[in-house]
C-alpha positions, 0 to 999 in steps of 0.5 A: 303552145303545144301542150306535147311538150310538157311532161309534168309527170317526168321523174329526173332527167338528167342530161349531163352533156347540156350546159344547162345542167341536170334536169334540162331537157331541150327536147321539151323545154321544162326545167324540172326544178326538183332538188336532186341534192336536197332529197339526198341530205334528207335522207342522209339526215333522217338515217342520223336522226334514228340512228341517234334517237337516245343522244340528246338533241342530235336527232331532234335536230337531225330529223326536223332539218331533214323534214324540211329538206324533203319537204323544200326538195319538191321545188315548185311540183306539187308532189314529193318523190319517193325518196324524199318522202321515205326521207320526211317519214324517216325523219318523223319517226325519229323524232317522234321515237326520240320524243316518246323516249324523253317523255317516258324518262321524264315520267319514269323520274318522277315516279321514282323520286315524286317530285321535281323536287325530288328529282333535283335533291337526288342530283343535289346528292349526286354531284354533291353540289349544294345549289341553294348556296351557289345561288346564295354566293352569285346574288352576293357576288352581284 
């Protein structure tokens, strides 16, 4: 086997008149297994996720699935490209920001209410839903 005709390093070669499909290359007979399209949904799904850091799980979702849409878009190299590697790092921060933004209000509430007690009789107050007697009505309705 001549070891001239594997190029272990090549980025995409995209040859579209082949029949083999992009990333076949016969004049060195190795198949780049790397996921053009998995990077592409990745980075597509990490601009999501931080654009959407204060909705409410769209960027928990977003980011994870583009984390790991980077991730399997290696194929079988040994490292990522920079594009899916701009895409996983994206994507972290996203959750991580998306993260810090839940824990924070979480923590901001109870400072201001004391308790999680508190917090649910202030949501008790505000919706003017009694929830001791809705739980009350759905043990007898059993």
């Amino acid at each position: 086997m001549d070891p001239q005709k594997f190029d272990y390093n090549q980025d995409y070669n995209y040859n579209f008149g082949s029949n083999y499909g992009p990333g076949f290359n016969p004049n060195n007979n190795f198949y780049n297994k790397r996921s053009r399209n998995m990077e592409v949904a990745a980075l597509v799904l990490s601009i999501i996720a931080i654009a959407s850091c204060s909705c409410i799980y769209v960027s928990i979702i977003c980011g994870s699935l583009a984390m790991i849409f980077a991730l399997l878009s290696k194929g079988g190299a040994t490292s990522m490209s920079s594009m899916a590697m701009t895409s996983f790092w994206i994507a972290f921060a996203a959750v991580v920001i998306t993260l810090i933004i839940y824990i924070g209000s979480f923590a901001a509430m109870l400072h201001e209410y004391g308790s999680i007690e508190g917090i649910l009789k202030e949501c008790q107050n505000l919706t003017g839903i009694d929830y001791n007697e809705l739980l009350q009505q759905m043990n007898t309705a059993k």
